[in-house]
Each structure stands twice: as structure tokens, then as C-alpha cells.
Backbone as ProteinMPNN parsed JSONL, in Angstrom:
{"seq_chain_A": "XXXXXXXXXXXXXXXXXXXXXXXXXXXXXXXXXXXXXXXXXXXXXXXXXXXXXXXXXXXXXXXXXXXXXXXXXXXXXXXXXXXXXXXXXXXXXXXXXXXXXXXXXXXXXXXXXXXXXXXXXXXXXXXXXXXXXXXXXXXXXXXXXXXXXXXXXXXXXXXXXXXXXXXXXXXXXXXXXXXXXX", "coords_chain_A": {"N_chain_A": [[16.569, 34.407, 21.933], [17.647, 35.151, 19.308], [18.114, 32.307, 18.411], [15.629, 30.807, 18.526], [14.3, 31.923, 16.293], [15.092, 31.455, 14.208], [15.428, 28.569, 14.669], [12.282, 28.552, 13.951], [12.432, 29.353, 11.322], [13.863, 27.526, 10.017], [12.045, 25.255, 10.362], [9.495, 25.875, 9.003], [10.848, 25.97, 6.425], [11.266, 23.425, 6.005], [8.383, 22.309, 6.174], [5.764, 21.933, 4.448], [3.062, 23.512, 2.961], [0.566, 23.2, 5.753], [1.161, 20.218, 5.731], [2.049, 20.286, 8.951], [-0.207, 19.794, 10.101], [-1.245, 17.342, 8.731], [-2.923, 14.474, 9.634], [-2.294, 11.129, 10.083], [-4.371, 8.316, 8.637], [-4.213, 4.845, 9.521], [-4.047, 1.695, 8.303], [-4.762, -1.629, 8.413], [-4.602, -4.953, 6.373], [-5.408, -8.497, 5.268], [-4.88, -10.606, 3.105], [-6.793, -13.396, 1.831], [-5.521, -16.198, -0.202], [-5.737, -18.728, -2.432], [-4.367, -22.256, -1.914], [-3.221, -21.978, 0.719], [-1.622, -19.914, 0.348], [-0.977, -15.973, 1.78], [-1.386, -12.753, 1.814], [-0.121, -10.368, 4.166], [-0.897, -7.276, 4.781], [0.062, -2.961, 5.524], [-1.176, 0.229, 5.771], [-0.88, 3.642, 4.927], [-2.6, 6.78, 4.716], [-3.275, 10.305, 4.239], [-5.69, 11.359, 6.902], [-7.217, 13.428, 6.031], [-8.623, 12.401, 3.739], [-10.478, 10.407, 4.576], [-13.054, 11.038, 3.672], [-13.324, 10.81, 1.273], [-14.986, 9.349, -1.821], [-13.4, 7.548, -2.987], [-10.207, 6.083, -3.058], [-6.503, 6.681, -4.736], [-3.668, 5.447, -5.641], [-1.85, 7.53, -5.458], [-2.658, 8.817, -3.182], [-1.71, 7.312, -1.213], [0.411, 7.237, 1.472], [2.407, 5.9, 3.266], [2.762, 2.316, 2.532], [2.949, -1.682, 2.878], [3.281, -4.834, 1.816], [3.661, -8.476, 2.87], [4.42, -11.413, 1.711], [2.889, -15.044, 2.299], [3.65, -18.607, 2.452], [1.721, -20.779, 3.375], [3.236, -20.675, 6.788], [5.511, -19.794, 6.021], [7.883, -17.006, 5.143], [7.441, -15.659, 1.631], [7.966, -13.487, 0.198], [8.415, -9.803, -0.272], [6.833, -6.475, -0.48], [7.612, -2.912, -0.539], [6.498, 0.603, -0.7], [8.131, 2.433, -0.75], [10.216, 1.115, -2.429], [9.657, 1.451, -4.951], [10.106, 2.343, -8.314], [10.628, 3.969, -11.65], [9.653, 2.105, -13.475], [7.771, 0.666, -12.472], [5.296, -1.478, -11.939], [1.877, 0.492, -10.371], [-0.565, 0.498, -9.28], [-3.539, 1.46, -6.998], [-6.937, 1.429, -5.392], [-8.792, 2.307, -3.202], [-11.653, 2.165, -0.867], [-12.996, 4.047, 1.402], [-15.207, 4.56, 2.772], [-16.585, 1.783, 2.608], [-14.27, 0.233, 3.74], [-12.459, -1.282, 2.568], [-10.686, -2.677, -0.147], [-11.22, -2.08, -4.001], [-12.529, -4.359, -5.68], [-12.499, -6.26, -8.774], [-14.563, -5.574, -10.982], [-17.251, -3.833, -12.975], [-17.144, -1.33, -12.931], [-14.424, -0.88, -11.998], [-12.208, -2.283, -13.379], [-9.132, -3.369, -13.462], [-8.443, -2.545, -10.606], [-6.329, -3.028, -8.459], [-2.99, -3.175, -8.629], [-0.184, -4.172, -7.278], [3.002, -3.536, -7.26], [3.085, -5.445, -9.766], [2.144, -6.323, -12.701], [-0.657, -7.516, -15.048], [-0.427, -9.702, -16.154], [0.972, -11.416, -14.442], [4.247, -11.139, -14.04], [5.992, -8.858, -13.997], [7.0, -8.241, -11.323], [9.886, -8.91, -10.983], [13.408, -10.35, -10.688], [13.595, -11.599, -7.644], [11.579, -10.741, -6.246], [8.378, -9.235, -5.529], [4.829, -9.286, -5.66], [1.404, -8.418, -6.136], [-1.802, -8.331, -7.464], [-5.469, -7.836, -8.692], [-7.453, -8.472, -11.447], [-9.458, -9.051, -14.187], [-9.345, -12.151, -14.604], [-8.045, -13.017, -11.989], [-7.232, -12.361, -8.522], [-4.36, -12.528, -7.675], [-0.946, -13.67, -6.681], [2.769, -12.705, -7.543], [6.02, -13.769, -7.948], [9.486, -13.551, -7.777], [9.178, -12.807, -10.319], [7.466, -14.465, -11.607], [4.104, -15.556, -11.93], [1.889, -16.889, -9.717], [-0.281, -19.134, -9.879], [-1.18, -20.745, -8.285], [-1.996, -19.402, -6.297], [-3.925, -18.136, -7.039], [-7.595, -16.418, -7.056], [-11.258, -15.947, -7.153], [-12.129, -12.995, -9.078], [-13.491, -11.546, -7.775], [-13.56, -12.056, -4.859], [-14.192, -10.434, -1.747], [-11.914, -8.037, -0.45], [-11.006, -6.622, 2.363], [-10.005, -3.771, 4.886], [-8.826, -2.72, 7.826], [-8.937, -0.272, 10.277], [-6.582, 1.209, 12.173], [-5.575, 2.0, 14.7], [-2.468, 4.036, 15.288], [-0.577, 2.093, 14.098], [2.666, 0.542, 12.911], [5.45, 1.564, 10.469], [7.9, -0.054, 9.039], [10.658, 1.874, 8.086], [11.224, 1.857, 4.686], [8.433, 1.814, 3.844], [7.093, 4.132, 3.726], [7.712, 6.269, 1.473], [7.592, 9.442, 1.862], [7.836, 12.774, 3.025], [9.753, 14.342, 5.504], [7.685, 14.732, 7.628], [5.659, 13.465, 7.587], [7.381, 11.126, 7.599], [8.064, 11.154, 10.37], [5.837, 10.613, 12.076], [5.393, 7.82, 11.453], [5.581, 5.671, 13.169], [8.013, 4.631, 13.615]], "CA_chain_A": [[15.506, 34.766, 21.021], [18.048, 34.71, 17.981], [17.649, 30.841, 18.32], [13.849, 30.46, 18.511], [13.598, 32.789, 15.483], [16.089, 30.306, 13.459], [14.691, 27.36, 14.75], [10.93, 28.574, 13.422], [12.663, 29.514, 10.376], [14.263, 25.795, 9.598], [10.88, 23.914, 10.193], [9.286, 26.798, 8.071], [11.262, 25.566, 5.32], [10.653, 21.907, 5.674], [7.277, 22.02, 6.1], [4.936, 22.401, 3.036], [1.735, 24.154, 4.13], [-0.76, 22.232, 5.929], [1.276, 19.395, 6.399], [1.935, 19.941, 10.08], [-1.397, 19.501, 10.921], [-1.784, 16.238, 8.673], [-3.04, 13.254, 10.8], [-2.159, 9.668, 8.97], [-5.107, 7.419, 8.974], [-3.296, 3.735, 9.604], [-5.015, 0.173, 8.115], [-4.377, -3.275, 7.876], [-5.531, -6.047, 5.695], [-4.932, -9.358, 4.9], [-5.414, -11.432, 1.54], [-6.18, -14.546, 2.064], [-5.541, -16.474, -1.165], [-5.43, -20.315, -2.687], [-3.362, -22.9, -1.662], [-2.216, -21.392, 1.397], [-0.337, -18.309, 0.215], [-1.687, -15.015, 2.064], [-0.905, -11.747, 2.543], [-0.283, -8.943, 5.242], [-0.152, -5.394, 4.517], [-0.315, -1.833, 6.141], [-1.283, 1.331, 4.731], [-1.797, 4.663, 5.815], [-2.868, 7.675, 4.289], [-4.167, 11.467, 5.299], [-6.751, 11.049, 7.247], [-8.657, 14.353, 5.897], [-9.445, 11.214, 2.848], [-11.424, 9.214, 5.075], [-14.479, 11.414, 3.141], [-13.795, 10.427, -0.586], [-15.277, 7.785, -2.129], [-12.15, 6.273, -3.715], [-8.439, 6.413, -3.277], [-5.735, 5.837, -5.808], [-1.955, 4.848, -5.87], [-1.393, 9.087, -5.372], [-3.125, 9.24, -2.406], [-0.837, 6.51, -0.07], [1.789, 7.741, 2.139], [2.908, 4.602, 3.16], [2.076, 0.788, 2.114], [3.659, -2.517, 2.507], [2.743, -6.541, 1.79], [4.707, -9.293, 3.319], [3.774, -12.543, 0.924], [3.351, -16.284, 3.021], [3.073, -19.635, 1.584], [1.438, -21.26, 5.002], [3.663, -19.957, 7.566], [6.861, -19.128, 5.06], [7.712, -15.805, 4.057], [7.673, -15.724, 0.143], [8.328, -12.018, -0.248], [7.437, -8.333, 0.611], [7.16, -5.336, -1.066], [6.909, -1.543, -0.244], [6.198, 1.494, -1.717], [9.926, 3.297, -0.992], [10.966, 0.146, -3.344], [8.901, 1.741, -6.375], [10.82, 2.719, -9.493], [9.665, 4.073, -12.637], [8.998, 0.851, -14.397], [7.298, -0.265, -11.33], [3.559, -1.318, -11.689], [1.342, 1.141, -9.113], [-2.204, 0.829, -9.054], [-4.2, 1.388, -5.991], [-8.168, 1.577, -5.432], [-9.268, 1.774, -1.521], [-13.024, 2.907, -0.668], [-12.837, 4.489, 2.755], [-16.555, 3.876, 3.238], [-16.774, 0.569, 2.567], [-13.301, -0.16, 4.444], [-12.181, -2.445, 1.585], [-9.974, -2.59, -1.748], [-11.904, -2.303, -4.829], [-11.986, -5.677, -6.261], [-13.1, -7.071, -10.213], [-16.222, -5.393, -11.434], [-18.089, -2.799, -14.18], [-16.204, 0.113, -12.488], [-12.88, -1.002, -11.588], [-11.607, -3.614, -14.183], [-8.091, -3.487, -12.745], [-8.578, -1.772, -9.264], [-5.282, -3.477, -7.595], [-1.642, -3.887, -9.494], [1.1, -3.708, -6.412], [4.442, -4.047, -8.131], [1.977, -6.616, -10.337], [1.06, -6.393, -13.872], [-1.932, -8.697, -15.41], [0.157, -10.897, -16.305], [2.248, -11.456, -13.215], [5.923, -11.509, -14.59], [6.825, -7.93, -13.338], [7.893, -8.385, -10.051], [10.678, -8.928, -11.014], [14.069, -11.413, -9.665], [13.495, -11.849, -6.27], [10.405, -9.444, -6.333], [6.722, -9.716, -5.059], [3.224, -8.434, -5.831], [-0.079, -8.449, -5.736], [-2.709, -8.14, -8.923], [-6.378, -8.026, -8.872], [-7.487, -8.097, -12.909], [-10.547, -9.43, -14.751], [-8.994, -13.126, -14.654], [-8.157, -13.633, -10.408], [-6.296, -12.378, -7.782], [-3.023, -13.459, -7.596], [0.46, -12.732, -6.443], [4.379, -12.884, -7.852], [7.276, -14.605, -6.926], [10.571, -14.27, -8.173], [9.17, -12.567, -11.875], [6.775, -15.601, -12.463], [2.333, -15.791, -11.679], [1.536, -17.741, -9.141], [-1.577, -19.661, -10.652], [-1.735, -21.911, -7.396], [-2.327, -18.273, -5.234], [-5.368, -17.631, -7.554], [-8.635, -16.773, -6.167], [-11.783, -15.28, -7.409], [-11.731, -11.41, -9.324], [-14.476, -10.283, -6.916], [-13.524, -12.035, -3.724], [-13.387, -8.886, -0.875], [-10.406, -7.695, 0.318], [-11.596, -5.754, 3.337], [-9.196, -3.533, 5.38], [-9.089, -2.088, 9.254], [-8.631, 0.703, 10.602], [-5.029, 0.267, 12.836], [-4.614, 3.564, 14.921], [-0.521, 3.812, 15.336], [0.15, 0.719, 13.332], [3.734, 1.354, 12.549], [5.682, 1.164, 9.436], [9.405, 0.014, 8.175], [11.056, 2.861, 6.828], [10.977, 1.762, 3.039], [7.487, 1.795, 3.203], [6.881, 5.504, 3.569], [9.168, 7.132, 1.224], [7.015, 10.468, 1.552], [8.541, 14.224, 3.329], [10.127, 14.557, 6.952], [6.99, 15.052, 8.855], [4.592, 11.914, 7.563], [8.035, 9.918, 8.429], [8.418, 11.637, 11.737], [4.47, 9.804, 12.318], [5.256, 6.399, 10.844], [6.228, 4.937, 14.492], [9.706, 3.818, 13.904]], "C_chain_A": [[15.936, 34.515, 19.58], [17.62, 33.528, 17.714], [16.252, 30.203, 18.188], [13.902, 31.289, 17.035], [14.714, 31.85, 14.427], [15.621, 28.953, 13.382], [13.043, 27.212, 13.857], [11.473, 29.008, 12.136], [12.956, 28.369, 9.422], [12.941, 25.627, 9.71], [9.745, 25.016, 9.36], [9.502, 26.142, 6.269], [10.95, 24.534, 5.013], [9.233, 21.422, 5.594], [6.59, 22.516, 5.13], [3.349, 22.929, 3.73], [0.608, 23.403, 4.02], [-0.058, 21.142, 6.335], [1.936, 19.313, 8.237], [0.812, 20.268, 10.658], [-2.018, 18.015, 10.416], [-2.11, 14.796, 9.45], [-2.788, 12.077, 9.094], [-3.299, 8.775, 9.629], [-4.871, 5.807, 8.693], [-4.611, 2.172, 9.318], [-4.052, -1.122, 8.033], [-4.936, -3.991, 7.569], [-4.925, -7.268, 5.828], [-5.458, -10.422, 3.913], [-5.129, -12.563, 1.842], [-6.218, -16.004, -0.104], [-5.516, -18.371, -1.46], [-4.291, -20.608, -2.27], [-2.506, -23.016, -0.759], [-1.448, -20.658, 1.312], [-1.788, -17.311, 0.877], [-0.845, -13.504, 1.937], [-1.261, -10.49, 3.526], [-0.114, -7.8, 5.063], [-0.297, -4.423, 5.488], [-0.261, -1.008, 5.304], [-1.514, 2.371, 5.614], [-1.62, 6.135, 4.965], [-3.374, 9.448, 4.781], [-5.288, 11.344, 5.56], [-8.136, 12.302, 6.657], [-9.282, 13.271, 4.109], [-10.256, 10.637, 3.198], [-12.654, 9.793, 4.38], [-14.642, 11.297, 1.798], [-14.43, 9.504, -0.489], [-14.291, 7.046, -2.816], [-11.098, 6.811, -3.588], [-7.685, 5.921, -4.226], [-4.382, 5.914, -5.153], [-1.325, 6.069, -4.888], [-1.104, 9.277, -4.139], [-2.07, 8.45, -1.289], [0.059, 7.336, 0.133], [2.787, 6.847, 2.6], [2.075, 3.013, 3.305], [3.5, -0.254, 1.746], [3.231, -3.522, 2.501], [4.275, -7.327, 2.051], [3.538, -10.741, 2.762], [3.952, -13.685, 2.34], [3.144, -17.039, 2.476], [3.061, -20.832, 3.249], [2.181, -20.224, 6.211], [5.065, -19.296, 7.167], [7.112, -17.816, 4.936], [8.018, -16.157, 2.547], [8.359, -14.408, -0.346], [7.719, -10.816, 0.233], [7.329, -7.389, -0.428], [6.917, -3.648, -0.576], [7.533, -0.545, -0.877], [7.704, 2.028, -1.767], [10.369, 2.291, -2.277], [10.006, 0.467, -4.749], [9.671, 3.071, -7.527], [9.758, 3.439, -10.448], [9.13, 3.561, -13.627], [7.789, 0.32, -13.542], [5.901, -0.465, -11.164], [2.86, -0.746, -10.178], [0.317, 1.306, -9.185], [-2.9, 0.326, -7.527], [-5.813, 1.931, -5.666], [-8.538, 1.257, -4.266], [-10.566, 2.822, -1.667], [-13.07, 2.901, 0.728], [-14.529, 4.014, 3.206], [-17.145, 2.489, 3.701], [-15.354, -0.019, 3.125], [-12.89, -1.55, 3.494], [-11.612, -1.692, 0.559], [-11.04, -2.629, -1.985], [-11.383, -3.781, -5.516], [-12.524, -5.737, -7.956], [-14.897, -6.296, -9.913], [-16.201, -4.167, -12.585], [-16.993, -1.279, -13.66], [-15.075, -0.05, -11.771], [-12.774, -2.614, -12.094], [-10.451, -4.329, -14.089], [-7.187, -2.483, -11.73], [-7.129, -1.959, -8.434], [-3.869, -4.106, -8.546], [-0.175, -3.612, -8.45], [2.122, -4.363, -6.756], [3.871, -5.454, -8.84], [1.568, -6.405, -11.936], [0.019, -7.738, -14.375], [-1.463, -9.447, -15.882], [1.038, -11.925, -15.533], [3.465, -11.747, -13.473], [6.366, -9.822, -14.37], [7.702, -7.555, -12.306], [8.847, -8.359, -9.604], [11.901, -10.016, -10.162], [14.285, -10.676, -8.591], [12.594, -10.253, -5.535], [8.865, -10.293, -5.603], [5.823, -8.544, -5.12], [2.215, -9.285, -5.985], [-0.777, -7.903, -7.152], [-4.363, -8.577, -8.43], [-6.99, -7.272, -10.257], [-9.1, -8.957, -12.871], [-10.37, -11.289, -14.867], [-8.652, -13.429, -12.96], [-7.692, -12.817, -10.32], [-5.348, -13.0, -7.852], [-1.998, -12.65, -6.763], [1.738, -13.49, -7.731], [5.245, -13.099, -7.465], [8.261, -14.319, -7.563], [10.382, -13.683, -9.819], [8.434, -13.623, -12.214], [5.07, -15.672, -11.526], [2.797, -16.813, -10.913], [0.082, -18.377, -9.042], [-1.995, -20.469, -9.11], [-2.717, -20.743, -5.915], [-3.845, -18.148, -5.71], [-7.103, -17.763, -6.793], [-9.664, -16.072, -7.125], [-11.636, -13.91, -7.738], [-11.778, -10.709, -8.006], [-14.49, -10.836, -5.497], [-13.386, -10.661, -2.86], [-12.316, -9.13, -0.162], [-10.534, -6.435, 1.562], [-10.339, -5.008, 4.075], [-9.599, -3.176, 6.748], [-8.618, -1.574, 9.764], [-8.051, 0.299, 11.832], [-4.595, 1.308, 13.734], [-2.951, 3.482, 15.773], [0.059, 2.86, 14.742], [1.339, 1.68, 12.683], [4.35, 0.894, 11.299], [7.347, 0.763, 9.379], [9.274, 1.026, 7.227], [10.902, 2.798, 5.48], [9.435, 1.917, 2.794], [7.03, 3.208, 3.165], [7.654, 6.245, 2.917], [8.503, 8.929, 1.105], [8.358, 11.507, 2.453], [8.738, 13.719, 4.928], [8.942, 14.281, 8.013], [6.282, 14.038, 8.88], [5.56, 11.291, 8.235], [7.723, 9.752, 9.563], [7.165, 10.394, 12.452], [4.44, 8.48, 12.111], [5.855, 5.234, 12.584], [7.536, 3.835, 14.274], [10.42, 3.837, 15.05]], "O_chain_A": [[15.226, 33.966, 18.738], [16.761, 33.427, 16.838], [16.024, 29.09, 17.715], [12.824, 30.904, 16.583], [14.533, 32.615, 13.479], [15.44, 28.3, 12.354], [12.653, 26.191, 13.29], [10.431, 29.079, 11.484], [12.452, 28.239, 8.306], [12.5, 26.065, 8.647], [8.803, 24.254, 9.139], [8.711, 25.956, 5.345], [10.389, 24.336, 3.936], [8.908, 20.358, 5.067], [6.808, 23.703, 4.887], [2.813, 22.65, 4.802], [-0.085, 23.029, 3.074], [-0.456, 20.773, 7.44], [2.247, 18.203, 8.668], [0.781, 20.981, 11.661], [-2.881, 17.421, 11.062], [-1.126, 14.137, 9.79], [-2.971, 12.161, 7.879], [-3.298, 8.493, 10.828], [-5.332, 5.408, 7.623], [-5.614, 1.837, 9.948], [-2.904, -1.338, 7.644], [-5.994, -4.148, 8.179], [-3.884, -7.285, 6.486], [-6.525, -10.999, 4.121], [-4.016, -13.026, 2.09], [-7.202, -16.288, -0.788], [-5.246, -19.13, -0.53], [-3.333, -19.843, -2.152], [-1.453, -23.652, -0.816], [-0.506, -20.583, 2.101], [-2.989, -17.535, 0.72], [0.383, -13.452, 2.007], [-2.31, -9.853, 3.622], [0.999, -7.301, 5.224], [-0.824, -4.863, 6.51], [0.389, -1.099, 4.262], [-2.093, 2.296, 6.697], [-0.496, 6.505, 4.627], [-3.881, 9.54, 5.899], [-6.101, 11.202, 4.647], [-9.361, 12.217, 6.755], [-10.317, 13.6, 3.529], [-11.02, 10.159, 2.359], [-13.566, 8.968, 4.436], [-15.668, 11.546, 1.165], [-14.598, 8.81, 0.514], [-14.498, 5.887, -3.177], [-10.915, 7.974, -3.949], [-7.973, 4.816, -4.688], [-4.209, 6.519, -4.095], [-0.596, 5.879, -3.914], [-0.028, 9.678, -3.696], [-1.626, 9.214, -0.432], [0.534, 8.096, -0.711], [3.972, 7.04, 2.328], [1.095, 2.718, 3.989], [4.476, -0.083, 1.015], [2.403, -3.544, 3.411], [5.421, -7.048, 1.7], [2.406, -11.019, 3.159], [4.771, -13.479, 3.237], [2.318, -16.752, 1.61], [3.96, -21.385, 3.882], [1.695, -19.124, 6.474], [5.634, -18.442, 7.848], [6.12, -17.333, 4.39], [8.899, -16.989, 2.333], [9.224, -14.393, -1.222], [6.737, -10.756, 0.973], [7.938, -7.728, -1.443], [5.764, -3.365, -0.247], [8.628, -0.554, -1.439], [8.352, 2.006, -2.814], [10.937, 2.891, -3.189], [9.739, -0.469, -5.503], [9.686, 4.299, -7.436], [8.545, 3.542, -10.266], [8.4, 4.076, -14.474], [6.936, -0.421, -14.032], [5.266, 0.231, -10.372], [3.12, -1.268, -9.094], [-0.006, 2.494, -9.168], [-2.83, -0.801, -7.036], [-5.841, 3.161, -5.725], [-8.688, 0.061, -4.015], [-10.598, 3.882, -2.293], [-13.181, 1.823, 1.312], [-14.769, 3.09, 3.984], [-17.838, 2.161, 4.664], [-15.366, -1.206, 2.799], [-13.087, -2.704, 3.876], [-11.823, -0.506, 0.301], [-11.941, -2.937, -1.205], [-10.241, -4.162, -5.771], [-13.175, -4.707, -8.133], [-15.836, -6.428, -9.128], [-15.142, -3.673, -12.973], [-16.298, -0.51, -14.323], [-14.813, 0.751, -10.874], [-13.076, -3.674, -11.545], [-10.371, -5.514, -14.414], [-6.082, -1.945, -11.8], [-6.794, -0.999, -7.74], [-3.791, -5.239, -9.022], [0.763, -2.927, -8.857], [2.248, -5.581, -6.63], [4.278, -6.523, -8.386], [0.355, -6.351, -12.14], [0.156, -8.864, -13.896], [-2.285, -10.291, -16.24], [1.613, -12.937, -15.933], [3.819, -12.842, -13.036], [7.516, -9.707, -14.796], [8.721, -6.865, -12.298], [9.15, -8.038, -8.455], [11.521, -10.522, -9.106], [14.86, -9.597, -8.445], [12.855, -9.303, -4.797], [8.545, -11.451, -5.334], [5.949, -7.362, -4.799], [2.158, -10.514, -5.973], [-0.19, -7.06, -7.831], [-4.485, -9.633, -7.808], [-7.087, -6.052, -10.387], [-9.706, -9.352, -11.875], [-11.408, -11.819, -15.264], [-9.275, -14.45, -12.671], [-7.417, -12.121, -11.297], [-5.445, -14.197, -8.126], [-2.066, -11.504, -6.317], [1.589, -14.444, -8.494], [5.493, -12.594, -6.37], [8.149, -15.084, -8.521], [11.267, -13.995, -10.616], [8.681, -13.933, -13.379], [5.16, -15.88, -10.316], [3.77, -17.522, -11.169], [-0.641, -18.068, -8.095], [-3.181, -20.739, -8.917], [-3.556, -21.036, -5.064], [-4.797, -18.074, -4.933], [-7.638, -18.724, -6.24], [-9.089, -15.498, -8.05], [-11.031, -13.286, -6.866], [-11.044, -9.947, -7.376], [-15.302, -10.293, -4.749], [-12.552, -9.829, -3.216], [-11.914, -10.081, 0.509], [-10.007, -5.34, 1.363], [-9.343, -5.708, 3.894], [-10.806, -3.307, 6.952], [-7.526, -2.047, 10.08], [-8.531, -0.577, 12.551], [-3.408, 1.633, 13.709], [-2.636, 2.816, 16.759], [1.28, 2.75, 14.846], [1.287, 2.813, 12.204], [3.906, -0.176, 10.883], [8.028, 1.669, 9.859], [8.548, 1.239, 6.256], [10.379, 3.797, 4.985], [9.078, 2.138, 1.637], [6.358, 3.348, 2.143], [8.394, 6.984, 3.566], [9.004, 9.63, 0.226], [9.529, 11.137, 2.533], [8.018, 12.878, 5.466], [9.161, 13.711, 9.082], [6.086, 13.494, 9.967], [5.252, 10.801, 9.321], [7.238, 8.72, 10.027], [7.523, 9.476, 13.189], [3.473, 7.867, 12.562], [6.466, 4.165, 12.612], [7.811, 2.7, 14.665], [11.51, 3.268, 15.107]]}, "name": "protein", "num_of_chains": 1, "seq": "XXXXXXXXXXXXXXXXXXXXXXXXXXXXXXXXXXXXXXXXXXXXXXXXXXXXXXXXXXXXXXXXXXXXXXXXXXXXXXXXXXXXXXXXXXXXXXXXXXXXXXXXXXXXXXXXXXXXXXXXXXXXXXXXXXXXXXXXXXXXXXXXXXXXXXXXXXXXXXXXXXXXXXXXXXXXXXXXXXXXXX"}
């Protein structure tokens, strides 16, 4: 009995209240962009969100992009790999199962390790930018002008139930990990 009353005492501690009942609601997209570069991501968030109308940066638990140039990898990025220089803007509309793209109410809806200029990324870095000038991604600390696509192309996502994650991309608390199917 000592042991049961120790044991509920430890996961007591680790758990913040409420999160062992959070469910993660799991997506995947894919950007398809000029020239043959695309990318793949996953995301997944608490599912008691699926009823906003907009998510930001805050709201992810884990998110990662793996760049291609045809069938290449170019680069990846995920969220565990986010510093405090590190561009983080995120805009998902659960309703409409899509990023926010280029328009009147989201002018720069999408900056993943990306600023509007694409030279953040940093050496031997990669992101993602949707600004008032295209879509794009980053290579290496330098725009990739040949990736460029339309502001307001959609970027649609889909709902992935168990899609699993690489560790770096969840850097959230014990119990989301525990869920990330590693």
C-alpha cells in the first residue's frame, strides 16, 4: 500500500492538472511548391482546440517539415530545434483544415524558422515563410526564389490519428511525449 501511495504521489507531481486527460489531435500536410521543391510536415496539438477558430505558434505541441527538391531531402526542421532568435509564427484554422495563407486578416500567417526575407534559417537550416510577397522556403541561410509560389495558394492539412513524431519535434512535458508514438 506504502508503494501505491508513492507511486500516485510521483505522477501527482509530474502531471499539471488536466493534462492526463489531454488527447493530441495529429495532422499532416504537404506544400507543394515551384520548381519541384515540396514539403512534408506533422503537427499535433490538444485536441480540446479542434473548436477555435484559429491556432497560433502557442498552441502546437509538436511540429516538424522535412524540405525536398524532387525526391532529395534539402532540410527539416522541428519545433524542439527552436531557440530564442528563432522565427515562430503559426496560423492553423481547425474548421477549415488548412494553414492560413496571404490575405486582409493574416498578412504573415506562416514564418517556420523563416523570416520575410528568408535568410534566417540559418547554416545548414530550413524553413518555411508565407508573407505578402510568396511562399517560399530556406536553405542553408539563403531564399529560395525558385520554391516561390503564390501568397494565397492553400495549404490544406489532414487529420492523421496516431501519426507519430521524432522526438525533437515535441519538446513539450512527460505526458504529451509519452503520446507522440515513438
Amino acid at each position: 500500500m506504502r508503494r501505491f501511495a508513492r507511486l500516485v504521489a510521483f505522477f501527482a507531481i509530474l502531471a499539471p492538472a488536466g493534462a492526463a486527460t489531454a488527447e493530441l489531435s495529429t495532422w499532416r500536410f504537404t506544400w507543394e511548391g515551384a520548381g519541384g521543391y515540396r514539403i512534408e510536415g506533422r503537427m499535433a496539438f490538444d485536441a480540446a482546440h479542434l473548436s477555435r477558430p484559429e491556432l497560433r505558434a502557442d498552441d502546437i505541441a509538436c511540429f516538424v517539415i522535412e524540405g525536398f527538391h524532387g525526391d532529395r531531402p534539402i532540410g527539416r526542421w522541428a519545433l524542439g530545434q527552436r531557440g530564442p532568435a528563432t522565427t515562430w509564427i503559426l496560423t492553423f484554422l481547425p474548421a477549415e483544415r488548412a494553414f492560413a495563407v496571404y490575405g486582409p486578416d493574416h498578412p504573415m500567417p506562416q514564418a517556420w524558422n523563416m523570416d520575410g526575407f528568408g535568410t534566417d534559417c540559418g547554416p545548414g537550416g530550413f524553413g518555411f515563410n508565407v508573407g505578402n510577397w510568396a511562399q517560399d522556403i530556406c536553405v542553408d541561410g539563403r531564399l529560395i526564389v525558385a520554391s516561390q509560389v503564390a501568397p494565397s495558394q492553400p495549404l490544406p492539412a489532414v487529420p492523421a490519428p496516431g501519426l507519430g513524431f521524432p522526438p525533437d519535434a515535441c519538446p513539450g512535458d512527460l505526458l504529451i511525449g509519452l503520446r507522440r508514438g515513438d
